[in-house]
Backbone as JSON Lines, residues from 0, in Angstrom:
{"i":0,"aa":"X","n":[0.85,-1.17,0.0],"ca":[0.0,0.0,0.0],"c":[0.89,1.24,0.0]}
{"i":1,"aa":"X","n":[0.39,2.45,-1.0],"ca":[1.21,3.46,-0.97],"c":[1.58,4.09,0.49]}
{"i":2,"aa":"X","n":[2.49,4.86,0.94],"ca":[2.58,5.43,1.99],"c":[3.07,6.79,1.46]}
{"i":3,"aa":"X","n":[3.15,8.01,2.96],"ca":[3.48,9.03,2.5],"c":[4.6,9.27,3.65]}
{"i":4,"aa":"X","n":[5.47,9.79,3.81],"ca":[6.08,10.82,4.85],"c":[5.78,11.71,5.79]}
{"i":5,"aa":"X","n":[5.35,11.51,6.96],"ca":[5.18,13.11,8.18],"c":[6.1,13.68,8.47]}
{"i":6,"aa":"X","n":[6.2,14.69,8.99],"ca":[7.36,15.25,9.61],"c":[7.62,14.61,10.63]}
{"i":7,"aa":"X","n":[6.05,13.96,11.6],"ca":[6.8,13.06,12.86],"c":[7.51,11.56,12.87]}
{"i":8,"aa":"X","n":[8.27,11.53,11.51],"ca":[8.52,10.13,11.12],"c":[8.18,9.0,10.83]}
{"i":9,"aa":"X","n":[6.9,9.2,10.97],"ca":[6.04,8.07,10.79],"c":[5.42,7.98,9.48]}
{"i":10,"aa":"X","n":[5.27,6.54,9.13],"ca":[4.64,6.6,7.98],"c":[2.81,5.89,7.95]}
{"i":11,"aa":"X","n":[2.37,7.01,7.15],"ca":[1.05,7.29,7.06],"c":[0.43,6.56,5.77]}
{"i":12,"aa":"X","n":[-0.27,5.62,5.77],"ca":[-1.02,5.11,4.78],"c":[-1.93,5.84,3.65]}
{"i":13,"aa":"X","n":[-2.33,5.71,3.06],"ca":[-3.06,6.93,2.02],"c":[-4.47,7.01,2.54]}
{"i":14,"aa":"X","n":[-4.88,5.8,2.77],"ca":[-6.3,5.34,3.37],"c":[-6.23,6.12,4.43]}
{"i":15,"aa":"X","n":[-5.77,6.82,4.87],"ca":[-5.67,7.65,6.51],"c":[-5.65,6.6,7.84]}
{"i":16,"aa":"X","n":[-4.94,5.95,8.02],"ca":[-4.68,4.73,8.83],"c":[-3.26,4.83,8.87]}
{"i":17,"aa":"X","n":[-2.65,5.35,10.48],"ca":[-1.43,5.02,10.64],"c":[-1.22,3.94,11.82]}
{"i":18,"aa":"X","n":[-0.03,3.31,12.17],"ca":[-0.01,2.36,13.09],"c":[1.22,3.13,13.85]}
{"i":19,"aa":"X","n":[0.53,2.67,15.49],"ca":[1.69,2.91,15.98],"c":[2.42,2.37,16.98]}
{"i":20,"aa":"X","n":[3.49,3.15,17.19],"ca":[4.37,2.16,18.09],"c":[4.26,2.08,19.43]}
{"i":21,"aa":"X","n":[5.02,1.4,20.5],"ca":[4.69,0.76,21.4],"c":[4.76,1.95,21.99]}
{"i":22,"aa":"X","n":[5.63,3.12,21.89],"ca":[5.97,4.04,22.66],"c":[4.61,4.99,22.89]}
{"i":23,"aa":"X","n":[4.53,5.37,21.57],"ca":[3.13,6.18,21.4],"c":[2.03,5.76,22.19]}
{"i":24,"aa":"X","n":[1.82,4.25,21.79],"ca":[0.27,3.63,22.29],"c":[0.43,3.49,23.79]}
{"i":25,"aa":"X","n":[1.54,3.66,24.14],"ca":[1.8,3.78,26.18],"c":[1.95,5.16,26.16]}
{"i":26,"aa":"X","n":[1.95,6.38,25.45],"ca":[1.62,7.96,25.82],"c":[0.24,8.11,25.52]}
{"i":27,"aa":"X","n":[-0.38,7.37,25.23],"ca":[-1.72,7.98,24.72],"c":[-2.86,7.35,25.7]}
{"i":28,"aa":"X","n":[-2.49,5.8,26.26],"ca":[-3.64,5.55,27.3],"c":[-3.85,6.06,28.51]}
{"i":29,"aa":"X","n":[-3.1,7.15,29.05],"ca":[-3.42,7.62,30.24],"c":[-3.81,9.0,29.88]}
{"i":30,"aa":"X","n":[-4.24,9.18,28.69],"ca":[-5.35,10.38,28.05],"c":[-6.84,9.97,28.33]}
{"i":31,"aa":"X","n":[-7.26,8.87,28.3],"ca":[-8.65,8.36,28.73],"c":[-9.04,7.76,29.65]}
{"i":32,"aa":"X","n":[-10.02,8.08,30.38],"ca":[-10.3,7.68,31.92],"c":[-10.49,5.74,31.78]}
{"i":33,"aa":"X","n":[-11.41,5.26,30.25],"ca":[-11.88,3.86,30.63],"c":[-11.49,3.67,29.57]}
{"i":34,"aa":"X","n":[-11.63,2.05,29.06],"ca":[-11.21,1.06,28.37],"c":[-11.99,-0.1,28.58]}
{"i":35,"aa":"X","n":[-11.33,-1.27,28.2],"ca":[-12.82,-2.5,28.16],"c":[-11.2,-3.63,28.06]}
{"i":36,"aa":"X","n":[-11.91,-4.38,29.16],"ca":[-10.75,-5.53,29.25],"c":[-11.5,-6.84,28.31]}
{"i":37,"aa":"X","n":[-11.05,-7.62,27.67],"ca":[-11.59,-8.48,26.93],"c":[-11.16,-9.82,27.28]}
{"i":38,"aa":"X","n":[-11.98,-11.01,28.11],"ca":[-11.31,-12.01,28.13],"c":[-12.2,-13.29,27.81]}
{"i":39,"aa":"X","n":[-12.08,-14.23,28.24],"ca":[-12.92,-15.76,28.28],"c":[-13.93,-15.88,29.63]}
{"i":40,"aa":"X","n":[-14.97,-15.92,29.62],"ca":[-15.57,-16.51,30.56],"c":[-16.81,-17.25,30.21]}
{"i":41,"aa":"X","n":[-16.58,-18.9,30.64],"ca":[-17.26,-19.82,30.44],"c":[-17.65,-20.26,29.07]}
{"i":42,"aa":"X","n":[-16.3,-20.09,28.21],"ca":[-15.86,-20.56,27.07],"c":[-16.17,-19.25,26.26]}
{"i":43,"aa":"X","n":[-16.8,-18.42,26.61],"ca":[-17.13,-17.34,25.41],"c":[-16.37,-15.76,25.88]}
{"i":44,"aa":"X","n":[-16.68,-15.07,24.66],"ca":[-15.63,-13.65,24.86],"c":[-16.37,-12.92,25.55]}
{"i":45,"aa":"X","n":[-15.71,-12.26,26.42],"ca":[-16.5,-11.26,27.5],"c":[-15.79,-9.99,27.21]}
{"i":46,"aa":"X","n":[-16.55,-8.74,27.13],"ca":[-15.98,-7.5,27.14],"c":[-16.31,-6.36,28.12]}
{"i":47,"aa":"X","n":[-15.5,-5.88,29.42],"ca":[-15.93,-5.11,30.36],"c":[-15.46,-3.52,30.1]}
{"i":48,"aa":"X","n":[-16.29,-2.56,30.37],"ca":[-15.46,-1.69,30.46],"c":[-15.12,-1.29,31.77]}
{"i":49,"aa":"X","n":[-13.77,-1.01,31.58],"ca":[-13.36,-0.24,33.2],"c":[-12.6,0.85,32.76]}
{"i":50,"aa":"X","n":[-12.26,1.45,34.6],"ca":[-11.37,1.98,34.51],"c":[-10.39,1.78,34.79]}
{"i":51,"aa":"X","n":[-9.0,2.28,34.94],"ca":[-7.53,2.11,34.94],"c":[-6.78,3.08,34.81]}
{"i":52,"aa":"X","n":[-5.36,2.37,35.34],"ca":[-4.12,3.42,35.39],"c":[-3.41,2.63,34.53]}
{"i":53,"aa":"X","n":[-1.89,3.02,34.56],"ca":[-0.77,2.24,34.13],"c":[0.17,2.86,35.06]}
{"i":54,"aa":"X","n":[0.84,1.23,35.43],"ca":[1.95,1.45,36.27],"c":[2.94,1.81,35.78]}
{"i":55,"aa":"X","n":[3.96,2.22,36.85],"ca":[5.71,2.6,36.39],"c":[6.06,1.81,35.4]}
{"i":56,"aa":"X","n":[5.78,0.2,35.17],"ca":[6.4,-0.56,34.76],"c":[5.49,-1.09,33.09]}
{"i":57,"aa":"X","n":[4.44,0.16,33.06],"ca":[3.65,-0.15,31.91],"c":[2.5,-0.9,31.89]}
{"i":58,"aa":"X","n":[2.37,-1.62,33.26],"ca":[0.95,-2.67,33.53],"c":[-0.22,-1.8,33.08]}
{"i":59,"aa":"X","n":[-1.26,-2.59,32.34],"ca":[-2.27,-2.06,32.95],"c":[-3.02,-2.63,34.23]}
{"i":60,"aa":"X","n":[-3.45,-1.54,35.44],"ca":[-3.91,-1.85,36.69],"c":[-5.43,-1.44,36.76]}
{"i":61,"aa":"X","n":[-6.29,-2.69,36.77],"ca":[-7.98,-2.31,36.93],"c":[-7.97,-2.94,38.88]}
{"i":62,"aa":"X","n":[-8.73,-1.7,39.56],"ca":[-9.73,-1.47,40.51],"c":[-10.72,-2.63,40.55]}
{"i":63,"aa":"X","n":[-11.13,-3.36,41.27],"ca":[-12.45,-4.15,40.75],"c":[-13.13,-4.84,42.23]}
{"i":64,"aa":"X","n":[-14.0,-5.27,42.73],"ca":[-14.59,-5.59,43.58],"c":[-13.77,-6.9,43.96]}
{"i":65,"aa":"X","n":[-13.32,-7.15,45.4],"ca":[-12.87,-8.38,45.81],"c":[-14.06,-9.8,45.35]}
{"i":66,"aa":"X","n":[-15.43,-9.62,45.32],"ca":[-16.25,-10.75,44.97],"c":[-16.08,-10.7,43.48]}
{"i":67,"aa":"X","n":[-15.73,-9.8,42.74],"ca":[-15.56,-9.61,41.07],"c":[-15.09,-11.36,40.68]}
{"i":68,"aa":"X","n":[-16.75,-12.04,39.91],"ca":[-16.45,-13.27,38.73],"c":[-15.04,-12.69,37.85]}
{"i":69,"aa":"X","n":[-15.13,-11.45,37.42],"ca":[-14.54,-10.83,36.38],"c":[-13.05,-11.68,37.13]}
{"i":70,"aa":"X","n":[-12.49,-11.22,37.94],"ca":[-11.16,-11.21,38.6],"c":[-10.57,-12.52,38.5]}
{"i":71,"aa":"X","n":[-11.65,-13.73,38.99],"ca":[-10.86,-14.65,39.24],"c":[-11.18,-16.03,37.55]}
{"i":72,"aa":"X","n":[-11.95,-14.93,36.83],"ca":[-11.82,-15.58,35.42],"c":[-10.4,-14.97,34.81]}
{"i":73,"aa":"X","n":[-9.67,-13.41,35.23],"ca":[-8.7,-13.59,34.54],"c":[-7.39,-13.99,35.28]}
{"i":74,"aa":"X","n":[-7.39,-14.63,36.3],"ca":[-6.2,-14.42,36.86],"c":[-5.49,-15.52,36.58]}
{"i":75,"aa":"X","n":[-4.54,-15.22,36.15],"ca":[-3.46,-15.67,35.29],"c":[-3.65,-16.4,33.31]}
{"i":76,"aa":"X","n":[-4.4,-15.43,33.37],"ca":[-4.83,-15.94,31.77],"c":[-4.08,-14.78,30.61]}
{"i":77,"aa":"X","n":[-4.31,-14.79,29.94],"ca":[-3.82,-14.02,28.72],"c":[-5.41,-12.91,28.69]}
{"i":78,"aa":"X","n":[-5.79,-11.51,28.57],"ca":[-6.35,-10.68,28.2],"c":[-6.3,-10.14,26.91]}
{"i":79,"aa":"X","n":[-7.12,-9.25,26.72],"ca":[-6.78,-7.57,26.18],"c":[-7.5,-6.87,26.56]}
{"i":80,"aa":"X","n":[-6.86,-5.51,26.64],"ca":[-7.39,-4.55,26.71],"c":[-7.18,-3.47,25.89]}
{"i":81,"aa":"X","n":[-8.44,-2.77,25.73],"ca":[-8.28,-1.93,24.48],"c":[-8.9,-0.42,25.0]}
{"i":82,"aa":"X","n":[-8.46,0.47,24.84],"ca":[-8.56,2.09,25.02],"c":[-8.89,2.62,23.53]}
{"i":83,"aa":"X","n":[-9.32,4.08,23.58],"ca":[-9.28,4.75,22.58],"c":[-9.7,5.58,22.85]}
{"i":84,"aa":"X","n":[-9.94,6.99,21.65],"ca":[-10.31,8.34,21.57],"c":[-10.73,8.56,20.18]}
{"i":85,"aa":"X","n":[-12.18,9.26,20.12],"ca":[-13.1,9.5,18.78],"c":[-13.47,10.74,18.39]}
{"i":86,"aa":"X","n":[-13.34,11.67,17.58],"ca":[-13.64,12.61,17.22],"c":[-14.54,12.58,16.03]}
{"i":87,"aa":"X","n":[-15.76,12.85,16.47],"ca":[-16.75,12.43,15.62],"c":[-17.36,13.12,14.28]}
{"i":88,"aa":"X","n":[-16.41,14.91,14.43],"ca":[-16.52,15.62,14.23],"c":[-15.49,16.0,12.75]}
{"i":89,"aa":"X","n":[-14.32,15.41,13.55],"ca":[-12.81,15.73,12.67],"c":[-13.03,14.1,11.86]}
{"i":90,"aa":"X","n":[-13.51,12.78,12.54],"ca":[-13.27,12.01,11.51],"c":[-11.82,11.68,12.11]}
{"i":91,"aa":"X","n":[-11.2,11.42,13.28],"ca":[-10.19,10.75,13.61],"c":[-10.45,10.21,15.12]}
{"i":92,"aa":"X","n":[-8.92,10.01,15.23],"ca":[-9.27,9.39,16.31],"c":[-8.0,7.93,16.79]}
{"i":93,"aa":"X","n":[-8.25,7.03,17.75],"ca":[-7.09,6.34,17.7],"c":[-7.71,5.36,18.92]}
{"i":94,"aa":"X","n":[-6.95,3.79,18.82],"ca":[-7.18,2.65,19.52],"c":[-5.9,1.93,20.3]}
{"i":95,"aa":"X","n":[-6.03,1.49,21.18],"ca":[-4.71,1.06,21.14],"c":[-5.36,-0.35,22.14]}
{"i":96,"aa":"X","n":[-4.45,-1.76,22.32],"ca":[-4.57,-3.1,22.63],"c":[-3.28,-2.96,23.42]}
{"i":97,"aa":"X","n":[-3.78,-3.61,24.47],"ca":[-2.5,-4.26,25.32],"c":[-2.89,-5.7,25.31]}
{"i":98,"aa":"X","n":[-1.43,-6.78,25.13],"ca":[-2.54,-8.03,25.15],"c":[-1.19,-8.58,26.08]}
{"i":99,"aa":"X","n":[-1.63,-9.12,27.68],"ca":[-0.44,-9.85,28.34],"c":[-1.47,-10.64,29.24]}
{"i":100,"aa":"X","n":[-0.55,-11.41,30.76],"ca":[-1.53,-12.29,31.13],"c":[-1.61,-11.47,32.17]}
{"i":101,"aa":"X","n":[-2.98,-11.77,32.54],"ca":[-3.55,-10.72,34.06],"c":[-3.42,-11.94,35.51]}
{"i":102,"aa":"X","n":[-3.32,-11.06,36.44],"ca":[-2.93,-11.25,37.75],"c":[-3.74,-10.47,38.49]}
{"i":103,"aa":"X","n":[-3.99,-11.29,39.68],"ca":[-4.5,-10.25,40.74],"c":[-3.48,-10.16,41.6]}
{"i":104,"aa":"X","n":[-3.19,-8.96,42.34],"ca":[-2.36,-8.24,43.45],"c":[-2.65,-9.41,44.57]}
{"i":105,"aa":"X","n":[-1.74,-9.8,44.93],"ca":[-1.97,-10.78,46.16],"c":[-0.86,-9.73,47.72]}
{"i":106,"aa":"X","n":[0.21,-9.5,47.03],"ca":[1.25,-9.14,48.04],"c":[0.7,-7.48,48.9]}
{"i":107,"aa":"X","n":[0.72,-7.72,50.29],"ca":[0.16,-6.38,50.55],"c":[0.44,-5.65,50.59]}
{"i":108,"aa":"X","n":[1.79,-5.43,50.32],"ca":[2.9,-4.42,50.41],"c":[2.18,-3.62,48.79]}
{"i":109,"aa":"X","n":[2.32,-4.19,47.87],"ca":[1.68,-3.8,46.42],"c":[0.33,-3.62,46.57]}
{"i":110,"aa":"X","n":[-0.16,-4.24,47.54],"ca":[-2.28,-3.77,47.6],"c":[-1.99,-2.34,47.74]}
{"i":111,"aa":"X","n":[-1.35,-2.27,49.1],"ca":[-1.48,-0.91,49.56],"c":[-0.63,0.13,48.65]}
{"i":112,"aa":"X","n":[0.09,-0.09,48.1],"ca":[1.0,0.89,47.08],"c":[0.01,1.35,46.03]}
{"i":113,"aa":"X","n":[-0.7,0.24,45.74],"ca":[-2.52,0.97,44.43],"c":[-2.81,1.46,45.29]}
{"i":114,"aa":"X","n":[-3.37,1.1,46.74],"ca":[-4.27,1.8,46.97],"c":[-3.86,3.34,46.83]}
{"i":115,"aa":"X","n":[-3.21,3.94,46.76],"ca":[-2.32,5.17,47.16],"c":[-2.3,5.53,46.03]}
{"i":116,"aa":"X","n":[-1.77,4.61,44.44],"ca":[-1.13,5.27,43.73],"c":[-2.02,4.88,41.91]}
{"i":117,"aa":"X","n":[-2.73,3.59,42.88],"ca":[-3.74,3.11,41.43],"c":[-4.93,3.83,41.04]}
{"i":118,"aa":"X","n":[-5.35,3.0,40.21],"ca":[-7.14,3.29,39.99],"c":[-7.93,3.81,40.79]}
{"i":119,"aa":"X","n":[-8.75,4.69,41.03],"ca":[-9.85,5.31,41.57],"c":[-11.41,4.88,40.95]}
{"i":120,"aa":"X","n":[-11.98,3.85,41.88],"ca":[-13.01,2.93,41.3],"c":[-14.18,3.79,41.74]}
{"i":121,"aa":"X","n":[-15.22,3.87,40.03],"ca":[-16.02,4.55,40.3],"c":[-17.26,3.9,40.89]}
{"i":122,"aa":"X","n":[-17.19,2.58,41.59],"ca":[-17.98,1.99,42.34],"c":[-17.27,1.87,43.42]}
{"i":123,"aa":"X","n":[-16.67,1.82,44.17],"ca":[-15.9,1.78,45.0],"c":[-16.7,0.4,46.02]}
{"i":124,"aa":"X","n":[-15.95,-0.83,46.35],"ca":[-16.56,-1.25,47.63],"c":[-15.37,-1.99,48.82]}
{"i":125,"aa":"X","n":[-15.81,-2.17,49.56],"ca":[-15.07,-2.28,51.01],"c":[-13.57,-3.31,50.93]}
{"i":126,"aa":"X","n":[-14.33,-4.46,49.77],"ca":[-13.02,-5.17,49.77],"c":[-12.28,-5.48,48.06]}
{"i":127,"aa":"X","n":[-11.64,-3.4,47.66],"ca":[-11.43,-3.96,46.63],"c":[-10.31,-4.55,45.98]}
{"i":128,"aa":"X","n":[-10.24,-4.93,45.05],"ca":[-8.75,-5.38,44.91],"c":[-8.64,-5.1,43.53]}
{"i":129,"aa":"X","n":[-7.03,-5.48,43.0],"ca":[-6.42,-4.65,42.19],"c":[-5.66,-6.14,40.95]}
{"i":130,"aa":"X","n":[-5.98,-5.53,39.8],"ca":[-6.2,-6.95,38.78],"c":[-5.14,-5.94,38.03]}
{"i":131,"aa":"X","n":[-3.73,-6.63,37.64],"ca":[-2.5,-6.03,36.73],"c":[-2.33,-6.41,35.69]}
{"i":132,"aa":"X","n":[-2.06,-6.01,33.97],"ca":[-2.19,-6.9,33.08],"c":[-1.17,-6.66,32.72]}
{"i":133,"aa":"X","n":[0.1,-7.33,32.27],"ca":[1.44,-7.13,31.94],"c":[1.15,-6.38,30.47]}
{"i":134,"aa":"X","n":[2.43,-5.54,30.15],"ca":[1.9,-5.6,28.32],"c":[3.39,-5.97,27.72]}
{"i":135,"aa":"X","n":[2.68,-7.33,27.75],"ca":[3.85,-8.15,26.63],"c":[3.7,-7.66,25.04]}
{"i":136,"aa":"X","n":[2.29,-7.26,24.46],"ca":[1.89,-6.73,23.29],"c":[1.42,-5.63,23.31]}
{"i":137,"aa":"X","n":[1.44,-4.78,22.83],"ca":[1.31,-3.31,22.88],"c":[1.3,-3.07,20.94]}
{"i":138,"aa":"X","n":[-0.19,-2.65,20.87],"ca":[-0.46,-1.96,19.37],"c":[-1.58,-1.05,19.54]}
{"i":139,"aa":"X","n":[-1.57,-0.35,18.06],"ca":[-2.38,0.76,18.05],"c":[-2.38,1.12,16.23]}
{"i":140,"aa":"X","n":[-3.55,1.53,16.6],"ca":[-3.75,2.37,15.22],"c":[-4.17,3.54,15.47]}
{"i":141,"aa":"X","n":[-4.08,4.32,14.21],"ca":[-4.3,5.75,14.39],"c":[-5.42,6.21,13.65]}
{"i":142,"aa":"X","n":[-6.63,7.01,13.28],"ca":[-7.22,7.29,11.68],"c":[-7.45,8.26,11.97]}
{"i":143,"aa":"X","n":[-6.9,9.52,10.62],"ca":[-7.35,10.62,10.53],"c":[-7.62,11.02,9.3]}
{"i":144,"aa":"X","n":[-8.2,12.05,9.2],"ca":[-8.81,12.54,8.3],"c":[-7.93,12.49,6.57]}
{"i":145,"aa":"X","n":[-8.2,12.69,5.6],"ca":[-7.45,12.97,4.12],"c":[-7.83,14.45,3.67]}
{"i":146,"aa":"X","n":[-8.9,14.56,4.4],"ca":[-9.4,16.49,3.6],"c":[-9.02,17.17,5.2]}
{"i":147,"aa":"X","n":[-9.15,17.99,4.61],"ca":[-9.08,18.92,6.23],"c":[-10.12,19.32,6.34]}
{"i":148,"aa":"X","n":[-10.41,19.36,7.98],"ca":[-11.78,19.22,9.21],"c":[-12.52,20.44,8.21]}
{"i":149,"aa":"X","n":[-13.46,20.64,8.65],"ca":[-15.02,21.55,8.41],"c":[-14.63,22.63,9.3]}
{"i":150,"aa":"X","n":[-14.96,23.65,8.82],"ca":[-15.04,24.85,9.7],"c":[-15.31,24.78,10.97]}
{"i":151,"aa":"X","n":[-14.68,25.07,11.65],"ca":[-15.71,24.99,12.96],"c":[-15.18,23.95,14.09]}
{"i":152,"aa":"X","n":[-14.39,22.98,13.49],"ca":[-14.43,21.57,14.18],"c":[-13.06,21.98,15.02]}
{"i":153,"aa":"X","n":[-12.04,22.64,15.05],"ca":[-11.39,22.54,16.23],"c":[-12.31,23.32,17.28]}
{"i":154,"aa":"X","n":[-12.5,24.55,17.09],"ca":[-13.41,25.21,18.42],"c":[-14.01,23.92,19.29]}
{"i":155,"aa":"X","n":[-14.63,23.06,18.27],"ca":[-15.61,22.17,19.47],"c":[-14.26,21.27,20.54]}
{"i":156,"aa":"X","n":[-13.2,21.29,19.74],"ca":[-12.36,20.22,20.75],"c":[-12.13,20.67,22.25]}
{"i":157,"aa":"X","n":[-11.96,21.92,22.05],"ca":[-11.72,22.89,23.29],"c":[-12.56,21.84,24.35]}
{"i":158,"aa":"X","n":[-11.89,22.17,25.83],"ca":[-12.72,21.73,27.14],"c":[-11.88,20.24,26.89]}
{"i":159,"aa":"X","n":[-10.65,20.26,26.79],"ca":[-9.58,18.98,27.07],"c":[-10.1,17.41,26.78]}
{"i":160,"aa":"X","n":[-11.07,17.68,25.88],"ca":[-10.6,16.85,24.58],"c":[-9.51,15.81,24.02]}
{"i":161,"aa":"X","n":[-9.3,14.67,24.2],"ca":[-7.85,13.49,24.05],"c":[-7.67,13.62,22.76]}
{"i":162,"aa":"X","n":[-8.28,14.55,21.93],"ca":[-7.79,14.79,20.66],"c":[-7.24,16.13,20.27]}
{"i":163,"aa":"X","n":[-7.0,16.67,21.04],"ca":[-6.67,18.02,20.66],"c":[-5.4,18.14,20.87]}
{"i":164,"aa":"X","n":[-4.56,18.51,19.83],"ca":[-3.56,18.4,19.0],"c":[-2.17,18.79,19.87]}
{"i":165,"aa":"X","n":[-2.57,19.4,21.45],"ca":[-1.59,19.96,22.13],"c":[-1.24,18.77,22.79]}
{"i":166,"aa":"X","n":[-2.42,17.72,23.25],"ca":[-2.27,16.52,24.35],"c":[-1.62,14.78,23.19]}
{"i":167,"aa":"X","n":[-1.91,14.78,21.55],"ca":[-1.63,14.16,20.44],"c":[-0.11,13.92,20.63]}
């Protein structure tokens, strides 16, 4: 497929589809509050959305209820999880997959270090605990526009927007 040249080194497909690298797709998920972990339960694909951080070390770290089915279907299995940002307006936008095996936090020394430094669960309950997904795989795509936006369409990004071109 033809490609073109950016100035940010990357190469851009004609179709407006760029891919990107591991570096990028770990600067761009802590632009969006949720995501959707994707795994197996009871032979079929399950898709949750949550929320999350990422650790020092690149994990992704989901918040989740100590009784959470969710938790102890992934612990120690292979996941994904997938993030993104849509501009519905401009016609871009971007996805990104982490795919490693998930764990739950057992050590308390590390419970209590999330608690302090992880996820902020917007259900919050008494006994929660903290589910880490390594990212052995890390991808992303990018899609933006081929014409340039419609009049009008940056003004709407304003009010911190994961697409607006200062946070990109």
């Amino acid at each position: 497929m033809p490609v073109r040249a950016v100035d940010d080194g990357a190469m851009r497909h004609r179709n407006g589809i760029r891919e990107l690298d591991r570096h990028e797709c770990l600067r761009r998920l802590p632009s969006v509050p949720i995501g959707r972990i994707v795994y197996t339960h009871r032979a079929l694909p399950a898709v949750l959305p949550v929320n999350f951080s990422l650790d020092d070390d690149f994990a992704v770290v989901i918040r989740t209820a100590g009784t959470s089915r969710f938790a102890r279907a992934v612990d120690g299995v292979v996941v994904a999880f997938e993030a993104d940002a849509f501009d519905t307006h401009r016609h871009c936008g971007w996805s990104v997959v982490v795919t490693g095996r998930a764990f739950i936090v057992t050590d308390p020394v590390e419970q209590e270090r999330l608690r302090r430094t992880g996820p902020t669960s917007w259900a919050p309950t008494p006994d929660d605990m903290f589910v880490r997904i390594e990212a052995e795989l890390v991808s992303g795509r990018e899609i933006y526009p081929l014409e340039p936006p419609r009049e009008g369409a940056r003004e709407r990004l304003e009010g911190g927007n994961p697409l607006t071109p200062s946070r990109l």
